[in-house]
C-alpha positions in Angstrom: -5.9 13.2 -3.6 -3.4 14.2 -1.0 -3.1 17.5 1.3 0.0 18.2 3.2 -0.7 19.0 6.8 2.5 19.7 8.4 6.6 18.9 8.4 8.2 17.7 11.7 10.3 15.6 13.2 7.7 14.2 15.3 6.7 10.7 15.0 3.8 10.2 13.1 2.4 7.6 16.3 2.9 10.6 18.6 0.4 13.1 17.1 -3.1 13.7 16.5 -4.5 14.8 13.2 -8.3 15.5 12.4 -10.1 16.9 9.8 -12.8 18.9 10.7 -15.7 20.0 8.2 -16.4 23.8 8.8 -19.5 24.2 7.5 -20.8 21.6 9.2 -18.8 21.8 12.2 -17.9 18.4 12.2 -14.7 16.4 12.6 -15.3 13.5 10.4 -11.4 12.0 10.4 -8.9 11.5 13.0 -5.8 10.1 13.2 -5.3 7.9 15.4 -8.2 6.0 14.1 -11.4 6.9 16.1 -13.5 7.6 13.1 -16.4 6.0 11.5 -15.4 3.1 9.4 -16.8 4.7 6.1 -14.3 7.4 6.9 -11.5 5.3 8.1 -11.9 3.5 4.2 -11.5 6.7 2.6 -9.3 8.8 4.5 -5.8 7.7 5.7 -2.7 9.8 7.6 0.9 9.0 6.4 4.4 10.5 7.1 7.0 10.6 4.5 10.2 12.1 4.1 9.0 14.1 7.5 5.3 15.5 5.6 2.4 14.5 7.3 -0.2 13.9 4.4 -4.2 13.2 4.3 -4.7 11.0 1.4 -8.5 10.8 0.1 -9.9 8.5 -1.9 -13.1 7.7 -3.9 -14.0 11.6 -3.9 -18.1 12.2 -4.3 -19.5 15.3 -5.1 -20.6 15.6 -1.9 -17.2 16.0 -0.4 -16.9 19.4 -1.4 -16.7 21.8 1.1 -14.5 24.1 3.4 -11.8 21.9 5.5 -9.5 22.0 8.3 -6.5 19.8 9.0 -5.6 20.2 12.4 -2.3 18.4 13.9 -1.8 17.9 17.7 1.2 17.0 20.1 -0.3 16.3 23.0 -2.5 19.2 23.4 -1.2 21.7 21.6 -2.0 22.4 18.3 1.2 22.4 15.9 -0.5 23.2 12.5 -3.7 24.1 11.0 -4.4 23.6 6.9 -7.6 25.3 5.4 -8.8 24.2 2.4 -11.2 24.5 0.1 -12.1 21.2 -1.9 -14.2 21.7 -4.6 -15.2 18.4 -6.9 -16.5 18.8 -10.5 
């Protein structure tokens, strides 16, 4: 699975993306790679074609929930992505 965070021009090396869990009020990924190593196996960053994009993989039924994807330059906040993932 793959969500579309932002388009720039920015290097990917020069930003910061997290995902934070609202409900729990947690960030559990971030770009670059301070996260937990069970979350650094299932979530990546990657920029093509000028898109950053968080890419998912091996989705549990307890990954559903209310997300943000929040990308930095420096300190200020270029984009934020809600979304809603909902597994069956």
């Amino acid at each position: 699975m793959s969500i579309s965070c932002l388009t720039t021009t920015h290097p990917l090396q020069s930003l910061t993306v997290k995902l934070r869990r609202i409900n729990q009020d947690k960030d559990i990924f971030m770009y670059p790679d301070i996260s937990p190593a069970s979350e650094r196996q299932r979530w990546s960053v990657r920029k093509d074609a000028g898109n950053i994009t968080l890419h998912l993989k091996d989705i549990r039924l307890s990954d559903g929930d209310l997300y943000d994807c929040q990308v930095y330059k420096d300190q200020d906040c270029l984009n934020v992505i809600r979304f809603d993932l909902k597994v069956k």
